[in-house]
LODO-892485 format. One record per residue (C-alpha): x, y, z. Coordinates in steps of 0.02 Angstrom, whole numbers, plus 50000, padded with zeros to 5 digits. Each point is the difference from the previous one (the first is absolute). Layout:
LODO-892485
XYZ;...
***
This chain:
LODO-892485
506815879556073;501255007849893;501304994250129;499624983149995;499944997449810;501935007849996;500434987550134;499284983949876;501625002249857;501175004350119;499684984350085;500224991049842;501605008349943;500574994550150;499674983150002;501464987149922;500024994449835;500014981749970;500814997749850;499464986049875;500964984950004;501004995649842;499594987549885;500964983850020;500254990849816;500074981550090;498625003850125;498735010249894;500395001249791;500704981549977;498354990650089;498945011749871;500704993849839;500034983650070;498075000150012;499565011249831;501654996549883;501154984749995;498824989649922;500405009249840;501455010150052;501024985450111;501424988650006;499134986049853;499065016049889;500585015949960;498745009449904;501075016849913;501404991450071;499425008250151;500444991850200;499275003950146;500684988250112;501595005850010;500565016250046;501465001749862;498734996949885;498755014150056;501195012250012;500684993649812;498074998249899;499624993949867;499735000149809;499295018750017;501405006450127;500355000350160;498224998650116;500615011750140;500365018850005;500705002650174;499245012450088;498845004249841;498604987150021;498885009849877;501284998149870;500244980150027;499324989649902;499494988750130;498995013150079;499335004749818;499364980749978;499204996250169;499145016249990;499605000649796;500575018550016;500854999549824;499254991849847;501394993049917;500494988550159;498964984750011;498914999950147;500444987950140;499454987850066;499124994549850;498504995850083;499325010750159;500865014450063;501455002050127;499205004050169;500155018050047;501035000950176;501344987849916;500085010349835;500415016450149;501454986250074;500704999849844;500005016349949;500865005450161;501084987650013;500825006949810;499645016850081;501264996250137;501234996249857;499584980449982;501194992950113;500214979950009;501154987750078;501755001849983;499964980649950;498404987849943;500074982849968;499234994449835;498644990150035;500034987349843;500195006449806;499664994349844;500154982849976;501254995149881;499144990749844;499954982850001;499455001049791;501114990049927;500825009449874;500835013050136;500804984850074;501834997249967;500404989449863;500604983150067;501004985949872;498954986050018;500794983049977;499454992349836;498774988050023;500254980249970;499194993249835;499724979949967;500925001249845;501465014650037;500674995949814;498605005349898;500315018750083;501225010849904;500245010850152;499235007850152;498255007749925;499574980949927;500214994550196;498835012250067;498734999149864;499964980649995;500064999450181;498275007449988;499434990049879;500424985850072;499155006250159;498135000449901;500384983849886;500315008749843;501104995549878;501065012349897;499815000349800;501204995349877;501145010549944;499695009649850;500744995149833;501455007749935;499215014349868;498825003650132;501575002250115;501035012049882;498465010249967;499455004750176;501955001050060;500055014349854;498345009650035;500474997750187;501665008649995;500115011649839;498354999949952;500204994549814;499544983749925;501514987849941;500285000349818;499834982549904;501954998450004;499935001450189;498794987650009;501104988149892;501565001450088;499234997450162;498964984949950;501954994749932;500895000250149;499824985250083;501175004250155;499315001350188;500515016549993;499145005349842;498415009550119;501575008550097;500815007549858;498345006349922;499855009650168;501705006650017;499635007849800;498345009150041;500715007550183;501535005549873;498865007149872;499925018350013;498104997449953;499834993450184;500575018050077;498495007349884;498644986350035;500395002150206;500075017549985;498245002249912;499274991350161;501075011150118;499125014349899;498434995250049;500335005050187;500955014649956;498595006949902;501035005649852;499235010249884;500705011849861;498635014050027;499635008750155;498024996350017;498635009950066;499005008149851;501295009149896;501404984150019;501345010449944;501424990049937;501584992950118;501764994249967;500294984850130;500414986449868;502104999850062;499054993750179;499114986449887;501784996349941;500824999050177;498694989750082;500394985849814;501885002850049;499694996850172;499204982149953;501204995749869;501735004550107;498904990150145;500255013750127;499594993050148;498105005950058;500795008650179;500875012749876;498835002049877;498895004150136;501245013550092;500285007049822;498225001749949;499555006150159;501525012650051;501414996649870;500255019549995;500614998950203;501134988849939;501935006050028;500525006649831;498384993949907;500144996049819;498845004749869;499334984250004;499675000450171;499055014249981;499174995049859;499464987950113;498855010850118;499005001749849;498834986550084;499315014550113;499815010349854;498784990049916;498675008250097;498555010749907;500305019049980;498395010849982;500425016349895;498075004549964;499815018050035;499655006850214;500524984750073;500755001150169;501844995249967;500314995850174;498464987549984;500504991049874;501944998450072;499234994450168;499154986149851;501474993849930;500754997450174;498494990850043;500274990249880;501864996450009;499534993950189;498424988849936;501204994949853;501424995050106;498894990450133;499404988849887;501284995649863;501084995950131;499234995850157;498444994549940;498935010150101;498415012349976;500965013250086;498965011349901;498314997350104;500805009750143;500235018449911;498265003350075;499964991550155;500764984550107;499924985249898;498534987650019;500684983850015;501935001450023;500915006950107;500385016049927;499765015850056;499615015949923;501425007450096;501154986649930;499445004949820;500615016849999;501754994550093;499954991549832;499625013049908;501205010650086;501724989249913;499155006749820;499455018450054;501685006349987;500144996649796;500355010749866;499464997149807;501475002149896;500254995549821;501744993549961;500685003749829;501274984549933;501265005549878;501474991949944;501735012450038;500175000649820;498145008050001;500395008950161;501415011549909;498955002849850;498495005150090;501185014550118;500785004249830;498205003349917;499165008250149;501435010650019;499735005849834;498025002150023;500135009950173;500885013449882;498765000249865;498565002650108;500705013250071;500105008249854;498354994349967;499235005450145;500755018549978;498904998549845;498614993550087;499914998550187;498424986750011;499395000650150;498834983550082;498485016350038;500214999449792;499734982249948;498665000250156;499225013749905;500264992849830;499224982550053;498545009850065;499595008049845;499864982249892;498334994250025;498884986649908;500225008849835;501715003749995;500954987750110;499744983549864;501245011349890;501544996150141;501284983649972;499034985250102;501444999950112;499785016350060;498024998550010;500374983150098;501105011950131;498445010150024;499074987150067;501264996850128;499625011950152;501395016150010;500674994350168;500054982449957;501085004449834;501884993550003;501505009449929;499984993849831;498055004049988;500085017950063;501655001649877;499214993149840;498525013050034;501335013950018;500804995449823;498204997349913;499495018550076;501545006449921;499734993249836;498155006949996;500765014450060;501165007749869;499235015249954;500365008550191;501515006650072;500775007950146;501675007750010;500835005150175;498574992450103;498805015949927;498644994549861;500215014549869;499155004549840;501304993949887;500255008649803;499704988449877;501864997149966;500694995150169;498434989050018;500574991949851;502074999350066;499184990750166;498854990649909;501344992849884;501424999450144;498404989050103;499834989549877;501854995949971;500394995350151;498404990250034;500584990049863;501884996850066;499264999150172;498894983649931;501334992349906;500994998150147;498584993850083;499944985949894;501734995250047;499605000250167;500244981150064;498494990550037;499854997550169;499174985350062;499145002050204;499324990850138;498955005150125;500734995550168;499995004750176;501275009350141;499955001350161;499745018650086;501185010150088;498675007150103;498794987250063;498115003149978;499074999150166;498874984849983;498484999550112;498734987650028;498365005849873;498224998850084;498924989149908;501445000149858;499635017449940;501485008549975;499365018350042;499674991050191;501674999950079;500104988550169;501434995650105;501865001149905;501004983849986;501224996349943;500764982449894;499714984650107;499504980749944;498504989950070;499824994350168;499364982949940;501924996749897;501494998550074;501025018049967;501745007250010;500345014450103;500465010949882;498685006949891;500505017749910;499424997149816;499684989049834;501874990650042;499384993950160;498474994349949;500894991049844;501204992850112;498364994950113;499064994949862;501604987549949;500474996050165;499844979250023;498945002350184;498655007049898;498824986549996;499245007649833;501005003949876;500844984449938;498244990350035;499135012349874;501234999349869;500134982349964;498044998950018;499835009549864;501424991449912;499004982750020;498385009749931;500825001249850;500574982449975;498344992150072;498785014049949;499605002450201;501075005050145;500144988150154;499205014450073;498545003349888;499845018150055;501605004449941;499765018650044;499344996450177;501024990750137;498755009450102;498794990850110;498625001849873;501234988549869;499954984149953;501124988350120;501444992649895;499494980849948;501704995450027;500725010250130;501714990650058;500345000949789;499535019250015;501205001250125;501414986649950;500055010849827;500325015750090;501324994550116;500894993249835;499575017049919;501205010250118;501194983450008;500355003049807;500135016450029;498335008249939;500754992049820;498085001049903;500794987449848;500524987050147;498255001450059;499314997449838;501264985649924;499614991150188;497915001249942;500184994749831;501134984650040;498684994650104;499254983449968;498275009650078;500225011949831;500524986949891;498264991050004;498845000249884;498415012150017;498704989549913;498334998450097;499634985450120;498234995550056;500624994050163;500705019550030;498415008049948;499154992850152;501265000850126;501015015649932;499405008249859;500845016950018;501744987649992;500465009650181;501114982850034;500775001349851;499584980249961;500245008449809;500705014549912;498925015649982;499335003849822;500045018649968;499665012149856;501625011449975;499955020550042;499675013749852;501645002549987;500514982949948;498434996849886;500785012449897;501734994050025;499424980849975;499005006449808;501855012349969;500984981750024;498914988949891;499825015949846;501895001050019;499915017150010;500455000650202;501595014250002;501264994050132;500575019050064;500014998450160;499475018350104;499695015449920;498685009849984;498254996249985;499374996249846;498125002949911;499384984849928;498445001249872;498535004350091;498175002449938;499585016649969;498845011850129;500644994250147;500365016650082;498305009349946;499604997250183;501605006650066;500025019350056;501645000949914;499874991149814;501704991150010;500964996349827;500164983249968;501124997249850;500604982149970;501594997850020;501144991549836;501344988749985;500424988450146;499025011950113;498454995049936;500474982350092;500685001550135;499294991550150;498675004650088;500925006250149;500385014849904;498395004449914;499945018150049;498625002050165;498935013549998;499134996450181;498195011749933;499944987549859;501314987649990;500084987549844;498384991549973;500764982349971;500865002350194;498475003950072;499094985049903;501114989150069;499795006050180;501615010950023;500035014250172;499635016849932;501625006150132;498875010850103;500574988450163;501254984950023;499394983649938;500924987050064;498734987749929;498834999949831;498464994249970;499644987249845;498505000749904;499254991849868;499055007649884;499355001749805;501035017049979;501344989950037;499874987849853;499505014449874;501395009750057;501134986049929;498994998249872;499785015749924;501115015050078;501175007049879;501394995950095;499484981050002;499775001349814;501635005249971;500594986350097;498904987749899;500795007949849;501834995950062;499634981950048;499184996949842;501545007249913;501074985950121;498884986049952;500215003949826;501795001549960;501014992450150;499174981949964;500534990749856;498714987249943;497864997749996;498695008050095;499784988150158;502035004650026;499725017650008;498394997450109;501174989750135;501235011549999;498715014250022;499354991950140;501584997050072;500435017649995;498445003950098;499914990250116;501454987650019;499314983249972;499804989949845;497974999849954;498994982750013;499254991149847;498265009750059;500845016350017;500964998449849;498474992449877;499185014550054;501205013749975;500224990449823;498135003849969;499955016750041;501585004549911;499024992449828;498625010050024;500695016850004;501354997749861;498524993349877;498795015350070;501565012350002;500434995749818;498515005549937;499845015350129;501715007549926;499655018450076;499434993850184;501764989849980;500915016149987;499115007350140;500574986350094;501744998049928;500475017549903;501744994049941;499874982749983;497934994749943;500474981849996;500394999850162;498125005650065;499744982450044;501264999150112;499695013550092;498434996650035;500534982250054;501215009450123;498775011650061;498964982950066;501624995650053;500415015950124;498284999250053;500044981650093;499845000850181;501594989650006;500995012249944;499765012050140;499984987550109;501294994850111;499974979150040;
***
């Protein structure tokens, strides 16, 4: 018995081994992801950007890395999803499981080191788009017209042509004050003065409307009025947001971006400037000044943020920023996942991302080389005196830590606001000048301690007294030539690395989730260039006359502003969830003439607004309100109320109190009091004197926690994102605003002061001329009788009410009635409307 159970193994042992066969990628992996995957992972859909038709594409993965291991099948993420062995990989297929023997196939088969076919033919891929705005744009041939001389040029052909086509006819054009006014709002954003008026109703030449047009693109008002719409979609702020909002100094981009509109630098350069000018050879100062657009991003500094969050937030936004001021597209719903409805991949976002990963945050100080000198000769002087000072006193940052610890509620209200204001800014989110200005105020509090040699020492009475004085001494020459220390005026800007950042695809767009690395690429769905390093080559894309976006999306949003709506409604989505354009061969006949004028915006603008399609009048028709009452066909011009900006700019012009400085530094207009008792950070709001206090409303300073209440009335971004299009509302704050805010009361007050000494002669004079100055026109016999009225009334109430006239006229009570005939004035609908 025990015999013939020892025989049994040694039988087996020597028996053959018939070795498994190996798995064969064509005969038994392909056929099972052709059953369970390409539906979702296949030549038309790529979930995660992931393939499994193809064997490149296995072996490469998708959005969360590479799906094979070889010859680690427990560690592939493949194996992971089909067998829900790890719970941050999604479980696949979505619905039922993977059978079990073909789950074993698979894991063998990346057991045995995943082989595949040395070559695979694709079987299909994705489709190029048919949408039309990734199609090439095409010059179309202007269209024929039954009466070609009534067009001024090629927009009246394509509008009319349409007309025409549904049996409407065009409306007159608009009279000639009408004309002036809009052609001013339109291109500097200010009304024409009276004498303005005059001399254009004077000249009687063909070429009067010409010459007006050639003025105003000549005015260095149109550089300002352009660039406070540009602002818009660079999100220009002059605080950095988030709760505490500290301060920022950006304005010298604010001045670039009016220079740029005012020298008419053509739009491919502004763009390459704005978007890489510091990989420019030799860049200027302006040029980097420039890159000031990415800049205009929020910065958190509350206390235990993540840094590297928030800088993986400002690149998210340069990317979402970029897509649609430019391209027009909601790039931005593809940092979590592949876009819904274009075709857009999650992939392709961060290959976007990638060109603005590698960016550092400078700040570049501008000083003339007279400054330049002085400064080195100062700080040259203050290195040596605080080394001395420092001998005396070696401060240390563990001291002012220690020393800002030790304020608390009942103490720290005795410190300067401006240091108590750097206290709310978190330690590592502190700049240079903060952490320097808390060294200084430590010192000063400090006077009493000393330390000679390094070694704190009980000091006698008399050498603490010698150091004490000696401290003191030099503290004192140490501030004077502090003081003569040049101002130095900075901008924030951006350079590009020396050392590239890795840039990897982030898993559900959390930034702590890193997927598979890529690197800078452009979308599949646009034609690209082969070269694609960083921000220059995706200028130079951007720019680049085969990209069928670009140019389209520009002048769209040029023609929103002279018609009140783009051709393409959706002016911030060419996407396939956008509005089709309602007159796409004009769409695309502007943008072919675009490039052809070489990207010149005033060309573009004088070509619009010699239009006979703008010229016409914008006076309601009954026959449009039934067959096109949002005026898409443009059978009329658009009636529009102007921005916040110019509703202050259009009350400065008729007070006479408008200041013509052109750039600068923002300014802080009168504002009512309490607005920042909801802020974290109660910001100081002293109004500004002197011209200052009117300066247009581009440069009323923007705090983004709380910016000025009369902006917000009047419907202005708050700079958080780009807005490449505003909203207009209508609503009772807005007519008490003009009514009553102090500002608009000191703007009454200065028209009232026009009315009454610039007019020679009686009451219904000075009433014309007031209305004039408001809104243009001469008033009708109704208007005018009634004005006449009201004007009676309150100088017969106001004469007997002599200390409510000084309220309402403190240096000049007999001219209460006139302000409050201006105030009526400022508040018509008219005047913040543009015809």
């Amino acid at each position: 018995m025990t015999a013939r159970l020892s025989w049994i193994p040694a039988v087996l042992i020597a028996a053959p081994a018939v070795a498994a066969e190996p798995i064969d990628y064509a005969r038994d992996v392909k056929p099972i992801f052709a059953t369970h995957c390409v539906s979702c992972h296949g030549p038309t859909k790529q979930k995660a950007d992931l393939r499994l038709d193809l064997y490149a594409r296995i072996t490469r993965g998708g959005n969360s890395g590479p799906a094979i291991v070889p010859k680690k099948s427990e560690e592939s993420r493949l194996i992971q999803a089909v067998t829900g062995s790890k719970g941050d990989v999604t479980k696949m297929p979505p619905k039922g499981d993977l059978p079990a023997d073909k789950v074993a196939l698979l894991k063998r088969w990346i057991d045995e080191g995943a082989k595949g076919p040395a070559k695979e033919e694709a079987t299909g891929g994705a489709a190029a788009s048919s949408h039309w705005s990734f199609q090439p744009v095409k010059r179309p041939p202007l269209p024929s017209i039954k009466d070609p001389m009534l067009a001024h040029n090629g927009i009246d052909h394509f509008i009319r042509a349409r007309l025409e086509k549904d049996g409407i006819a065009p409306s007159p054009e608009a009279d000639k004050v009408t004309l002036i006014r809009r052609l001013s709002l339109d291109l500097i954003g200010l009304p024409p003065t009276p004498a303005e008026v005059d001399a254009f109703l004077a000249d009687a030449s063909p070429m009067a409307y010409e010459r007006l047009v050639e003025r105003l693109l000549a005015s260095p008002h149109y550089g300002e009025h352009q660039a406070r719409i540009w602002l818009d979609g660079a999100r220009y702020a002059d605080s950095n947001g988030f709760t505490i909002d500290a301060p920022r100094s950006i304005w010298k981009y604010r001045d670039w971006v009016i220079n740029a509109f005012n020298s008419d630098l053509p739009f491919d350069q502004f763009t390459i400037q704005q978007l890489a000018g510091d990989l420019l050879p030799k860049a200027t100062n302006d040029q980097l000044v420039a890159t000031g657009f990415h800049r205009n991003t929020m910065i958190n500094q509350e206390g235990g943020i993540d840094v590297e969050q928030f800088r993986v937030e400002s690149v998210v936004d340069r990317v979402n920023t970029t897509g649609s001021v430019w391209l027009g597209l909601t790039i931005g719903c593809c940092q979590c996942h592949d876009h819904k409805f274009d075709p857009l991949t999650q992939r392709e976002y961060y290959q976007f991302f990638a060109f603005f990963n590698n960016c550092d945050e400078p700040t570049l100080e501008l000083l003339s080389p007279a400054d330049e000198a002085r400064r080195k000769q100062v700080r040259e002087s203050l290195a040596a005196i605080e080394k001395d000072l420092k001998r005396l006193d070696p401060t240390s940052e563990d001291a002012v830590e220690k020393w800002e610890r030790s304020l608390n509620d009942d103490n720290r209200h005795l410190v300067p606001k401006k240091i108590a204001d750097i206290f709310l800014v978190a330690p590592a989110g502190r700049n240079a000048k903060q952490k320097k200005t808390l060294e200084d105020a430590y010192r000063k509090n400090d006077l009493t301690r000393h330390v000679v040699g390094g070694l704190t020492t009980p000091l006698g009475a008399t050498m603490n007294a010698h150091l004490l004085s000696s401290r003191v001494q030099m503290q004192f020459v140490h501030d004077t030539l502090k003081q003569k220390d040049p101002t130095v005026t900075t901008s924030m800007i951006v350079r590009e690395r020396k050392l590239p950042r890795e840039t990897t695809v982030m898993i559900a767009g959390d930034f702590t989730r890193k997927g598979a690395k890529v690197t800078p690429a452009f979308p599949a769905v646009l034609p690209a260039k082969p070269q694609a390093a960083n921000r220059m080559d995706l200028a130079k894309w951007i720019v680049d006359p085969a990209n069928p976006l670009t140019a389209r999306v520009a002048v769209n949003r040029a023609w929103a502003e002279f018609f009140g709506t783009g051709i393409v409604e959706t002016e911030n989505d060419f996407g396939t969830q956008g509005t089709p354009p309602s007159h796409p061969e004009l769409l695309d006949w502007l943008a072919s003439e675009f490039v052809d004028r070489g990207w010149s915006v005033k060309s573009m603008h004088r070509l619009i607004v010699t239009s006979a399609t703008y010229h016409q009048s914008s006076k309601a028709r009954p026959d449009l309100e039934r067959i096109d009452p949002r005026n898409r066909l443009l059978a009329r011009q658009s009636r529009m109320r102007v921005n916040a900006e110019v509703v202050r700019d259009v009350a400065l012009s008729a007070s006479g109190l408008l200041s013509s400085k052109i750039g600068g530094q923002s300014v802080f207009p009168p504002q009512p009091d309490g607005v920042y008792k909801f802020t974290q950070v109660d910001k100081a709001w002293h109004a500004s004197e002197g011209d200052d206090r009117f300066r247009r409303g581009m440069y009323t300073y923007f705090w983004r926690s709380a910016p000025h209440p009369q902006l917000v009335t009047f419907d202005a971004p708050d700079a958080s994102v780009a807005c490449t299009r505003r909203n207009r509302s209508n609503t009772p704050l807005q007519a008490l605003t003009l009514l009553n805010d102090a500002g608009f009361y000191e703007y009454a007050q200065g028209l009232a002061k026009r009315i009454a000494t610039e007019v020679p002669g009686d009451d219904a004079e000075k009433l014309k001329y007031a209305f004039r100055l408001c809104v243009s026109r001469e008033p009708n016999e109704r208007e005018l009788s009634r004005l006449e009225s009201f004007f009676a009334r309150q100088h017969e109430e106001l004469a007997s009410q002599r200390d409510e006239a000084k309220k309402l006229s403190p240096n000049a009570p007999d001219r209460a009635p006139w302000v409050m005939v201006a105030r009526v004035l400022l508040n018509l609908d008219e005047v913040i409307t543009r015809e």
